[in-house]
N, CA, C and O of each residue as an XYZ file, in Angstrom:
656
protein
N     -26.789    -64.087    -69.665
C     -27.086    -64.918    -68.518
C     -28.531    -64.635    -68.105
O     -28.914    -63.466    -68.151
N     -29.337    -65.561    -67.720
C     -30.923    -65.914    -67.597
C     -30.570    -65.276    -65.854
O     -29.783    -65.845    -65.097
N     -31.363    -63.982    -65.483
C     -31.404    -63.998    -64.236
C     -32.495    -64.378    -63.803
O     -33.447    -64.151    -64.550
N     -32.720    -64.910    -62.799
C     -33.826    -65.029    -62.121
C     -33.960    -64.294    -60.855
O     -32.986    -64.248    -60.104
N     -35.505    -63.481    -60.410
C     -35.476    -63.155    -59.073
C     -36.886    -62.863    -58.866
O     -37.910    -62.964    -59.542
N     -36.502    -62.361    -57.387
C     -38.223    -62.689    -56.525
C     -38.280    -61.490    -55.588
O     -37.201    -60.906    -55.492
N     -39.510    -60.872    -54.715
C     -39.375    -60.802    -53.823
C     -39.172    -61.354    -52.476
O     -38.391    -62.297    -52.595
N     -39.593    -61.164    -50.986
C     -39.260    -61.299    -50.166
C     -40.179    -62.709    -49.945
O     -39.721    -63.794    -49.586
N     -41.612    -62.402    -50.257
C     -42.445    -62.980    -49.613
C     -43.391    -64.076    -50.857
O     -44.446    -64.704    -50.773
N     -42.066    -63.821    -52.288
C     -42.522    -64.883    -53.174
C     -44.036    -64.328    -53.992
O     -44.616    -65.229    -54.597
N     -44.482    -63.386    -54.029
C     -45.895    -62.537    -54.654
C     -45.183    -62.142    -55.875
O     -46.010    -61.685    -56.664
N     -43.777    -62.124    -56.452
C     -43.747    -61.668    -57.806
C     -41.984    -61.996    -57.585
O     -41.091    -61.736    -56.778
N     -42.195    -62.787    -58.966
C     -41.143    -63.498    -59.253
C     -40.736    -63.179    -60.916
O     -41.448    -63.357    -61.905
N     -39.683    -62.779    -60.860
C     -39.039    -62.466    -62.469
C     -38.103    -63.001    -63.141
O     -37.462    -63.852    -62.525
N     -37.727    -62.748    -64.447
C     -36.255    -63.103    -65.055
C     -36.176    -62.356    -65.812
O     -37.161    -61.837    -66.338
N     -34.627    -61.994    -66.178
C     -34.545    -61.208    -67.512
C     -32.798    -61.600    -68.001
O     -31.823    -61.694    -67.255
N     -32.850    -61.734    -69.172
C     -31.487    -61.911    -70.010
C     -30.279    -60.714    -69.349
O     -30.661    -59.549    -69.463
N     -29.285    -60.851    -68.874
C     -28.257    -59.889    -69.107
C     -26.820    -60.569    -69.452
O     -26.365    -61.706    -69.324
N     -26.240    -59.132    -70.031
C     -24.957    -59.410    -70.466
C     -23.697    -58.830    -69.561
O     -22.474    -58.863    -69.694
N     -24.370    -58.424    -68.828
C     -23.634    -57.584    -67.513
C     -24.329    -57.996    -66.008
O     -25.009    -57.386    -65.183
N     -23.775    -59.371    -66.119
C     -24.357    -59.694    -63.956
C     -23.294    -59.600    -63.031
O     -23.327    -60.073    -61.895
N     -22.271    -58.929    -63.575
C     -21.294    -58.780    -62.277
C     -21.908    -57.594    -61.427
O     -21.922    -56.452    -61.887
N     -22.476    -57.930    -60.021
C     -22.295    -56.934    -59.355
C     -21.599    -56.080    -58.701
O     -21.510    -56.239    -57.483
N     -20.818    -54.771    -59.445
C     -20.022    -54.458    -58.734
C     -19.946    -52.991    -58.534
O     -18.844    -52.477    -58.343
N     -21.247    -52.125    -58.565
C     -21.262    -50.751    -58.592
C     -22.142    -50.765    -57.379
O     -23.231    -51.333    -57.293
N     -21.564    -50.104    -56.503
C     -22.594    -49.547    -55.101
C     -22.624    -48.253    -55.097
O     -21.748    -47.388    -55.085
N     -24.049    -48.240    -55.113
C     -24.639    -47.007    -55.123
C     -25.188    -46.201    -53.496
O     -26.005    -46.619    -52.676
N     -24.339    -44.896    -53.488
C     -24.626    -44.423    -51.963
C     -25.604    -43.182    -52.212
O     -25.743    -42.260    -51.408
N     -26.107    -43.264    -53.151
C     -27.298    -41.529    -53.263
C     -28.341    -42.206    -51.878
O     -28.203    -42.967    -50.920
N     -28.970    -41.711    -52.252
C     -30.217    -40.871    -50.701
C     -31.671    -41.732    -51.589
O     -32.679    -42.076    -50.972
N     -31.526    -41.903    -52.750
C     -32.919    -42.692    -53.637
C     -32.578    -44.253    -53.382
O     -33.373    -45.118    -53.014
N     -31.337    -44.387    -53.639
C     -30.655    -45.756    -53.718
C     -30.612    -46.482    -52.265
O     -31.321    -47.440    -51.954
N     -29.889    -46.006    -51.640
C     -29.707    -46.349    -50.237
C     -31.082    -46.638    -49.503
O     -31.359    -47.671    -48.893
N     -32.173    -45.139    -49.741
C     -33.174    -45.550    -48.629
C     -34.276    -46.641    -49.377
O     -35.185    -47.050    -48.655
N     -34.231    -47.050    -50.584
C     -35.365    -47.758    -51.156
C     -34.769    -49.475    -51.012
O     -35.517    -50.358    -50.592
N     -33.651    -49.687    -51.339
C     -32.558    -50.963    -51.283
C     -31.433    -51.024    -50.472
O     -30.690    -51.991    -50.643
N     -31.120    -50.130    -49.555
C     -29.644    -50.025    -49.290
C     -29.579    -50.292    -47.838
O     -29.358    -49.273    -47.184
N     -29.737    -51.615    -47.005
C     -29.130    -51.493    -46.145
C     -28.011    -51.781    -45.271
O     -27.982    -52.118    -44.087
N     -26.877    -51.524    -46.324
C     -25.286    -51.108    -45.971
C     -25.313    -50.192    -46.320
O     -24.217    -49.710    -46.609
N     -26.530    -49.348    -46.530
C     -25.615    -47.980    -46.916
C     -25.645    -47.647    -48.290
O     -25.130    -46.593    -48.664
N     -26.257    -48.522    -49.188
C     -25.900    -48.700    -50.444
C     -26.688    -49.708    -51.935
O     -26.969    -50.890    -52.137
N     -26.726    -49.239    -52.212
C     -27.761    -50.587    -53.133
C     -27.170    -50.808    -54.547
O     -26.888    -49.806    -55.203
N     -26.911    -52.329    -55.192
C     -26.560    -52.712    -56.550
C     -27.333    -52.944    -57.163
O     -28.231    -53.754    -56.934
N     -27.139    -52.110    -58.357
C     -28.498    -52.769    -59.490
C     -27.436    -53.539    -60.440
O     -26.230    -53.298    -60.497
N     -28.067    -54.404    -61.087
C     -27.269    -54.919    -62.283
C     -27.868    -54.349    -64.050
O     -28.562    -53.380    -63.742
N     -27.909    -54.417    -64.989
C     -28.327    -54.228    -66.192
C     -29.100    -55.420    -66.795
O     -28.556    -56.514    -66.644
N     -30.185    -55.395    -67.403
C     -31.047    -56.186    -68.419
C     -31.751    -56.032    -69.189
O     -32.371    -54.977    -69.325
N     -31.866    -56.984    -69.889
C     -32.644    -56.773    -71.435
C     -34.135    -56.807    -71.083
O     -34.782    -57.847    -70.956
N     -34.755    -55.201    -70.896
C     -36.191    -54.856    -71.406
C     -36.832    -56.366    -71.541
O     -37.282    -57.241    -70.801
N     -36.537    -56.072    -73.311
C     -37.602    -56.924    -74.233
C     -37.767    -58.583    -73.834
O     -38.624    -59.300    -74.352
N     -36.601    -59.133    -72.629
C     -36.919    -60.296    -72.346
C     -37.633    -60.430    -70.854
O     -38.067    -61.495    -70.414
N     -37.675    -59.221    -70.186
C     -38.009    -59.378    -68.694
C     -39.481    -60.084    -68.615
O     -40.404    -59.735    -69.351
N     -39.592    -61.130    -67.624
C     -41.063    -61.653    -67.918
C     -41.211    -61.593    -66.152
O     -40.302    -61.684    -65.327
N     -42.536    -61.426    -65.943
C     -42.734    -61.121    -64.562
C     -43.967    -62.059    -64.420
O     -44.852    -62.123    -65.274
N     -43.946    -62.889    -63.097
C     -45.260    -63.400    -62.354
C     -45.429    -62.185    -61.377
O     -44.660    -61.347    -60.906
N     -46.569    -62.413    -61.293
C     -47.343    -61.336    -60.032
C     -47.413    -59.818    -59.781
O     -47.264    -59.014    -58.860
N     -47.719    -59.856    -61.097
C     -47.539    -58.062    -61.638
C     -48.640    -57.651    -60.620
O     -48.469    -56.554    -60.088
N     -49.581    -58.255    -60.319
C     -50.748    -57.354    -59.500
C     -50.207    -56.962    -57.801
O     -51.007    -56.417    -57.041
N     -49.063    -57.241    -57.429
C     -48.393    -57.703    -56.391
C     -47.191    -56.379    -56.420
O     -46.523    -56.004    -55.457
N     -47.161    -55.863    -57.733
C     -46.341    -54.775    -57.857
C     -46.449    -53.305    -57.674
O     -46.921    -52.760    -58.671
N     -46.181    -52.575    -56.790
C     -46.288    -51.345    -56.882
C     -45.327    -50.377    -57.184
O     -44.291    -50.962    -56.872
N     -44.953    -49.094    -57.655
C     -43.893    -48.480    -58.656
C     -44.588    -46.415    -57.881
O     -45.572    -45.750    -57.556
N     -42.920    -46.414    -58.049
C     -42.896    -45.074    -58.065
C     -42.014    -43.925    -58.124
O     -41.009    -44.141    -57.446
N     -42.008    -42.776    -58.684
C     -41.020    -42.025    -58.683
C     -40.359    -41.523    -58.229
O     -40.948    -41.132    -57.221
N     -38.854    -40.964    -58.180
C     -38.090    -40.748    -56.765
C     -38.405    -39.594    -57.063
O     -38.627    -39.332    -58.245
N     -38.530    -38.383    -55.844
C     -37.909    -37.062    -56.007
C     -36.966    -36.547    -55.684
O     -36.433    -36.635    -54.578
N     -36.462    -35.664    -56.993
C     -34.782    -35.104    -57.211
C     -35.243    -33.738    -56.848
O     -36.325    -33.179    -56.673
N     -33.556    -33.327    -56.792
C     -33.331    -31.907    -56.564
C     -33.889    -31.314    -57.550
O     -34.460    -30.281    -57.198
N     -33.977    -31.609    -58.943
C     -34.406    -31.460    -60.689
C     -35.985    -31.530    -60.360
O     -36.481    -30.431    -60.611
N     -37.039    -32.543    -59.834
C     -37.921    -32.478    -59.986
C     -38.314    -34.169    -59.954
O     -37.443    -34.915    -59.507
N     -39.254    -34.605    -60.295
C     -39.656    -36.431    -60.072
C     -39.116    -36.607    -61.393
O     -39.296    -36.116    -62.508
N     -37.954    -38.013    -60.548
C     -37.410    -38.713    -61.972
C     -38.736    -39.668    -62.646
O     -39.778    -40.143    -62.195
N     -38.073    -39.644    -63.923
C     -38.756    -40.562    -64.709
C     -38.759    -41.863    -64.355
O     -39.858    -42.416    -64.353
N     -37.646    -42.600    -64.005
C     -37.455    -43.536    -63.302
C     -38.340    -44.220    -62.626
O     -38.647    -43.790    -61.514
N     -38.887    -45.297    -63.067
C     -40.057    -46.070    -62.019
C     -39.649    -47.608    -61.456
O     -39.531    -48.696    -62.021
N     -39.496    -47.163    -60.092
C     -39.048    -48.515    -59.012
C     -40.160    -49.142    -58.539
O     -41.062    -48.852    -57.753
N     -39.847    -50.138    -59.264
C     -41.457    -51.410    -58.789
C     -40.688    -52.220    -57.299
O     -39.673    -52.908    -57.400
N     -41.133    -52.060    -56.477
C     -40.923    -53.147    -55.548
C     -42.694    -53.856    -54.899
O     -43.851    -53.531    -55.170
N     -42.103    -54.908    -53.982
C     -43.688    -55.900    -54.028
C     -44.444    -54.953    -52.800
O     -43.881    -54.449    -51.828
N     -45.651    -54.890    -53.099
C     -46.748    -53.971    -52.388
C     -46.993    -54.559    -50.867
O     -47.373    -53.855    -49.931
N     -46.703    -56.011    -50.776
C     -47.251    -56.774    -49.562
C     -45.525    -57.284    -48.732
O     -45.520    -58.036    -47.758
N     -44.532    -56.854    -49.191
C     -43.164    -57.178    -48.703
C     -42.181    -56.256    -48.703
O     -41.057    -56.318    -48.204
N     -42.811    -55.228    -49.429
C     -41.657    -54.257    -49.821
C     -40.550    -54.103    -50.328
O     -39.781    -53.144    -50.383
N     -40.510    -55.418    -50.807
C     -39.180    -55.550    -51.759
C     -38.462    -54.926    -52.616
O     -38.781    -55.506    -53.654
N     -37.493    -53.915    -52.982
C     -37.112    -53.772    -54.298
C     -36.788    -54.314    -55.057
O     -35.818    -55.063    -54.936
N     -37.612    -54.142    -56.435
C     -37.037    -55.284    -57.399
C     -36.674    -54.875    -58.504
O     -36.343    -55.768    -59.284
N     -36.587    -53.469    -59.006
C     -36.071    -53.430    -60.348
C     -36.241    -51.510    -60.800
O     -37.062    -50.809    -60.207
N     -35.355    -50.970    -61.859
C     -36.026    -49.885    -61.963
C     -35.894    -49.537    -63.199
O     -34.779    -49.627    -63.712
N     -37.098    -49.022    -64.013
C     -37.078    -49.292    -64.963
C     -36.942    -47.274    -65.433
O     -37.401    -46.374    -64.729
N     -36.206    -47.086    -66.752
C     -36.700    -45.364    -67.124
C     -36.914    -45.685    -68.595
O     -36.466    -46.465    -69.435
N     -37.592    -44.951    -68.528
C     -38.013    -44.762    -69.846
C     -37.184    -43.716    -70.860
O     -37.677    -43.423    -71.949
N     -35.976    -43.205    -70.460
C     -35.016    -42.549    -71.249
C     -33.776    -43.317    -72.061
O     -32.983    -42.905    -72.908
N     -34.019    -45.038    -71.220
C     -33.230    -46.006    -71.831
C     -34.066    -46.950    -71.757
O     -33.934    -47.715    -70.801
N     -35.368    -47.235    -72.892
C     -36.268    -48.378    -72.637
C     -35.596    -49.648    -73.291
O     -36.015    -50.738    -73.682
N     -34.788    -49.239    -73.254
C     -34.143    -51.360    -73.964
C     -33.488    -52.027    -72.320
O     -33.215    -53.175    -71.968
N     -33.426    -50.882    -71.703
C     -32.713    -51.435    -70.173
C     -33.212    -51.275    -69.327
O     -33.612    -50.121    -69.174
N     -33.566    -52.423    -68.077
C     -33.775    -52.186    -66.791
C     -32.980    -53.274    -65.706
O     -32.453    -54.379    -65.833
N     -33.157    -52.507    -64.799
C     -31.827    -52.366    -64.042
C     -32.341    -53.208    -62.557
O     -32.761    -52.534    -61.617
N     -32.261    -54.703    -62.461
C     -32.547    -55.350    -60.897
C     -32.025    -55.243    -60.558
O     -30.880    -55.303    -61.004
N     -32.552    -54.796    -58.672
C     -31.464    -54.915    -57.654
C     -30.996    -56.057    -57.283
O     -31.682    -56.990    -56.867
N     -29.251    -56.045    -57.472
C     -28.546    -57.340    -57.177
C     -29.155    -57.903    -55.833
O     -28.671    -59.022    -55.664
N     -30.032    -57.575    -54.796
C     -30.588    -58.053    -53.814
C     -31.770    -58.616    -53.877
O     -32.261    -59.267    -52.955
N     -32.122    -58.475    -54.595
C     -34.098    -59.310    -55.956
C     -33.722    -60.511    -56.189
O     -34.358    -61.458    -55.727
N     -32.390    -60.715    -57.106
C     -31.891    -61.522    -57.597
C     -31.440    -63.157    -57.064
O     -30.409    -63.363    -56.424
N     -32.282    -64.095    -57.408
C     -32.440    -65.477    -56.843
C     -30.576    -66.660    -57.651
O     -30.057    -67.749    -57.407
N     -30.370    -65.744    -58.388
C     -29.893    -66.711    -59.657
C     -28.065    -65.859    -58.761
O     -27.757    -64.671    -58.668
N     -27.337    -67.044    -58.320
C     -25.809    -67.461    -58.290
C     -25.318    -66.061    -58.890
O     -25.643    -66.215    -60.067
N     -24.713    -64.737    -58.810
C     -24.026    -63.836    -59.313
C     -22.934    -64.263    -59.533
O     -22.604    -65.121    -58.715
N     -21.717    -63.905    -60.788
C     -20.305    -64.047    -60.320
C     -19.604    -62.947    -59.313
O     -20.130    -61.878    -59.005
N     -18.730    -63.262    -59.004
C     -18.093    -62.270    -58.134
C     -17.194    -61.216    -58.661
O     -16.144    -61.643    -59.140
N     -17.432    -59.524    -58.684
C     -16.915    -59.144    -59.720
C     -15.169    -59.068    -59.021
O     -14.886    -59.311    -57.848
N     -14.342    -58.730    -59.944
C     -12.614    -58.375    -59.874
C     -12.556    -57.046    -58.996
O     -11.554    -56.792    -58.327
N     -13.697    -56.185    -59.026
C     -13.361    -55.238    -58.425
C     -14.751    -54.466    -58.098
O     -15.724    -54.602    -58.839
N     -14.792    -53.350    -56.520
C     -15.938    -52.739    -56.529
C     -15.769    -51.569    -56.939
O     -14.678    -51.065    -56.676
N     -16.883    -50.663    -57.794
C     -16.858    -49.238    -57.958
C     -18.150    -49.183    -56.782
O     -18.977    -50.011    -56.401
N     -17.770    -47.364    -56.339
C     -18.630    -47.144    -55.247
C     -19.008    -45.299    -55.842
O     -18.192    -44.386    -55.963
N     -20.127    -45.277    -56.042
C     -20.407    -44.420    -56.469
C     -21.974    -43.501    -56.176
O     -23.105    -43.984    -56.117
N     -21.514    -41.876    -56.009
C     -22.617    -41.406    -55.485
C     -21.967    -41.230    -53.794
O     -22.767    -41.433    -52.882
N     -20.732    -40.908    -53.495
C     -20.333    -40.679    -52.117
C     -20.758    -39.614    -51.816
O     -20.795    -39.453    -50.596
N     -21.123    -38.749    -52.429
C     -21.223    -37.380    -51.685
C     -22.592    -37.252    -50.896
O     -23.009    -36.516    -50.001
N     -23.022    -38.142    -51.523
C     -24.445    -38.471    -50.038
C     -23.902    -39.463    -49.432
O     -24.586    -39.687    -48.434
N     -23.113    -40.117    -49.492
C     -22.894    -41.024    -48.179
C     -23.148    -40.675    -47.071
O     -22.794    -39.505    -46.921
N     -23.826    -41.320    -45.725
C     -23.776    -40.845    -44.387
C     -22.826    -41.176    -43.575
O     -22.364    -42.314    -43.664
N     -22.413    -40.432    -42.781
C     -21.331    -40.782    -41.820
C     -21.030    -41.881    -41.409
O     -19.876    -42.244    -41.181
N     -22.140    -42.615    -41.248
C     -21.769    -44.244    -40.190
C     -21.266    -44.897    -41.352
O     -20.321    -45.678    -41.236
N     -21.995    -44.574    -42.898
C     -21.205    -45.840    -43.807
C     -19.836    -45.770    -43.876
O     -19.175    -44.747    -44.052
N     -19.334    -47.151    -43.699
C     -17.725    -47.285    -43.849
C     -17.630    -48.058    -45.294
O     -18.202    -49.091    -45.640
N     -16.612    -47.120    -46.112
C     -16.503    -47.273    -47.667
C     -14.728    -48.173    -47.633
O     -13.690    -47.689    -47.182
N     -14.919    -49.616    -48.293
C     -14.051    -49.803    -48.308
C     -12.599    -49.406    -49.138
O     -12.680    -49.083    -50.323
N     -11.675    -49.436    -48.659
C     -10.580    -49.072    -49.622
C      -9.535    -49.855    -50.211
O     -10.060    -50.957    -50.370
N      -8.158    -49.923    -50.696
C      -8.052    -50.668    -51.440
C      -7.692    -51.153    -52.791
O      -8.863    -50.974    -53.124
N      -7.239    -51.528    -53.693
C      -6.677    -52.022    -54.859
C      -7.496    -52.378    -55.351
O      -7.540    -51.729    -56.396
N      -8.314    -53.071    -55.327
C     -10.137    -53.303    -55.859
C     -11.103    -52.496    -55.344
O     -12.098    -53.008    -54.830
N     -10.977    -51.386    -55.396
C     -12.279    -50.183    -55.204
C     -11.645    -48.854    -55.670
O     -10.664    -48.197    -55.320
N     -12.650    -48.725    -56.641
C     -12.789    -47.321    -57.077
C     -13.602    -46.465    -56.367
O     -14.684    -46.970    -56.068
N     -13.414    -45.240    -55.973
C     -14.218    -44.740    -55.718
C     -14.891    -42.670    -56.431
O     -14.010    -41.904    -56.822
N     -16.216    -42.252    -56.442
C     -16.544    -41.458    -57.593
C     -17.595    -40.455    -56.587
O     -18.558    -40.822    -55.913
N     -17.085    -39.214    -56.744
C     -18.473    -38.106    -55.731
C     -19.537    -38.613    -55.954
O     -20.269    -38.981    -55.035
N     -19.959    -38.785    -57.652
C     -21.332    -38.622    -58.543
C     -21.128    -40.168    -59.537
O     -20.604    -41.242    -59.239
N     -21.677    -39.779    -60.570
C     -21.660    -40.776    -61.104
C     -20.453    -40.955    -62.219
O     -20.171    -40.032    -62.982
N     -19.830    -42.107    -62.244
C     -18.512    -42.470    -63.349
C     -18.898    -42.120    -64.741
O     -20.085    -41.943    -65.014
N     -17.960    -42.009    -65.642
C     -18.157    -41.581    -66.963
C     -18.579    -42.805    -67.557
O     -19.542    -42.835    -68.323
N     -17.833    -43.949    -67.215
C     -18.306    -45.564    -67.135
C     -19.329    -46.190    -67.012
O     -19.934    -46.360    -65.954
N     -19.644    -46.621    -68.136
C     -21.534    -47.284    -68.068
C     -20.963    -48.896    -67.256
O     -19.814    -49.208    -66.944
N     -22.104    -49.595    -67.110
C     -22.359    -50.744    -66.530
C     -21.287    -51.933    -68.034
O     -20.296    -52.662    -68.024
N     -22.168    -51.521    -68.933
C     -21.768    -52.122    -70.134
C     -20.194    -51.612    -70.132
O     -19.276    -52.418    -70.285
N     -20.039    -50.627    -70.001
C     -18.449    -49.862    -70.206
C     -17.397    -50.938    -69.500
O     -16.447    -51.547    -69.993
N     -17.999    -50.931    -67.998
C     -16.872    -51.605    -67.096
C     -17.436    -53.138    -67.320
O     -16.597    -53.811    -66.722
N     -18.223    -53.871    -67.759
C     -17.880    -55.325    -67.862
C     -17.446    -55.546    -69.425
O     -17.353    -56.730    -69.746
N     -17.157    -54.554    -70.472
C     -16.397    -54.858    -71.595
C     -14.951    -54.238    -71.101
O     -14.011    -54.607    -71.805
N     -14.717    -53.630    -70.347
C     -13.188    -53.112    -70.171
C     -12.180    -54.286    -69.029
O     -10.966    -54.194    -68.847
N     -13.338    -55.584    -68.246
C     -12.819    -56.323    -67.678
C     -12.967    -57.493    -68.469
O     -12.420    -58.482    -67.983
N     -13.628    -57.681    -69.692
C     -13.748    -58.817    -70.586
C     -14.331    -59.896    -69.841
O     -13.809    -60.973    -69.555
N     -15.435    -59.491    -69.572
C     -16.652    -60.109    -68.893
C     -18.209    -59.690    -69.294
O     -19.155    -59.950    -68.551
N     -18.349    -59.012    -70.561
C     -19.193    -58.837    -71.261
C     -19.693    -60.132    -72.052
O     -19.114    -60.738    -72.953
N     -20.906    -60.381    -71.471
C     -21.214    -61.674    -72.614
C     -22.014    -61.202    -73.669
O     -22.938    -60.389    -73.640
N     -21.418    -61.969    -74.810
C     -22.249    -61.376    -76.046
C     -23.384    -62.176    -75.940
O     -24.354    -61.419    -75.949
N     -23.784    -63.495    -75.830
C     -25.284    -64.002    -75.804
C     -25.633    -64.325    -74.169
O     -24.772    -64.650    -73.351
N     -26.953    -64.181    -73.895
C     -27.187    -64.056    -72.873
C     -27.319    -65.300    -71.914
O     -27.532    -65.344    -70.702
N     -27.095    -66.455    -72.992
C     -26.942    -67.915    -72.764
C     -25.603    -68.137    -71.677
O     -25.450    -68.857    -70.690
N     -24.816    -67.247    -72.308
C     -23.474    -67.643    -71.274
C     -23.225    -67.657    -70.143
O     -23.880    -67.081    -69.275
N     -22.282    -68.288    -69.982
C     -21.960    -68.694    -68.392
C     -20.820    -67.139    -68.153
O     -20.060    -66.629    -68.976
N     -21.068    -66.785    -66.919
C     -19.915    -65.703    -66.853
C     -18.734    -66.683    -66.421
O     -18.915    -67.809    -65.958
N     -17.259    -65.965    -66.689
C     -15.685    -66.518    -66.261
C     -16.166    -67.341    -65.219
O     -15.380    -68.006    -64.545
């Protein structure tokens, strides 16, 4: 599926192929939350590197989070003049980068179910829903992105497709 997305204020506008646009992993770490998250939480989705094409790269600024470990590799471009988050790219998996489902201009489907993951930084005020459709994980699931949209058979093999 062709995503399309933008920032806030329209200075950098993107797309990239994925085979995984269900958004359905919320992320509650302390990197996630304070850069994208305001429920508490921020969704990235998965995409194909080699197709991402970007207007208004000069409009982009990027930077590394710091971990308990030391500065991730991880580089989060959001727009310099809006502050947008728009994507984060590492270089330990360069075929993938990862937009925040909140960048994203292009119709999502709605996924079957939420995983919520990274609670153990949750802050008090967030209220985590519960439920028959929510998983929930301290840290991170053993479950890749790719894992849980081939285990709900919502993995598209070409990126042309329409999701269910």
């Amino acid at each position: 599926m062709r995503l399309q997305g933008s920032c806030r204020c329209g200075a950098v506008c993107f797309e990239v192929d994925s085979s995984t646009p269900y958004p359905f992993m919320r992320c509650y770490c302390g990197i996630c939350r304070k850069t994208d998250g305001g429920g508490g939480y921020a969704i990235n989705i998965m995409g194909d590197f080699a197709t991402l094409k970007v207007e208004g790269e000069d409009a982009i600024s990027m930077f590394h989070a710091e971990t308990e470990e030391g500065v991730s590799p991880g580089e989060r471009r959001f727009c310099k003049h809006c502050g947008s988050a728009l994507w984060v790219y590492d270089p330990r998996w360069p075929e993938l980068v990862h937009p925040f489902a909140s960048a994203i201009d292009t119709p999502l489907p709605s996924p079957p179910e939420t995983v919520h993951i990274m609670l153990e930084f949750k802050p008090g005020w967030v209220e985590v829903p519960e439920g028959a459709n929510h998983r929930h994980y301290p840290g991170y699931p053993e479950q890749s992105i790719e894992d849980w949209h081939r285990a709900h058979g919502l993995l598209l093999n070409d990126p042309s497709e329409e999701p269910k």
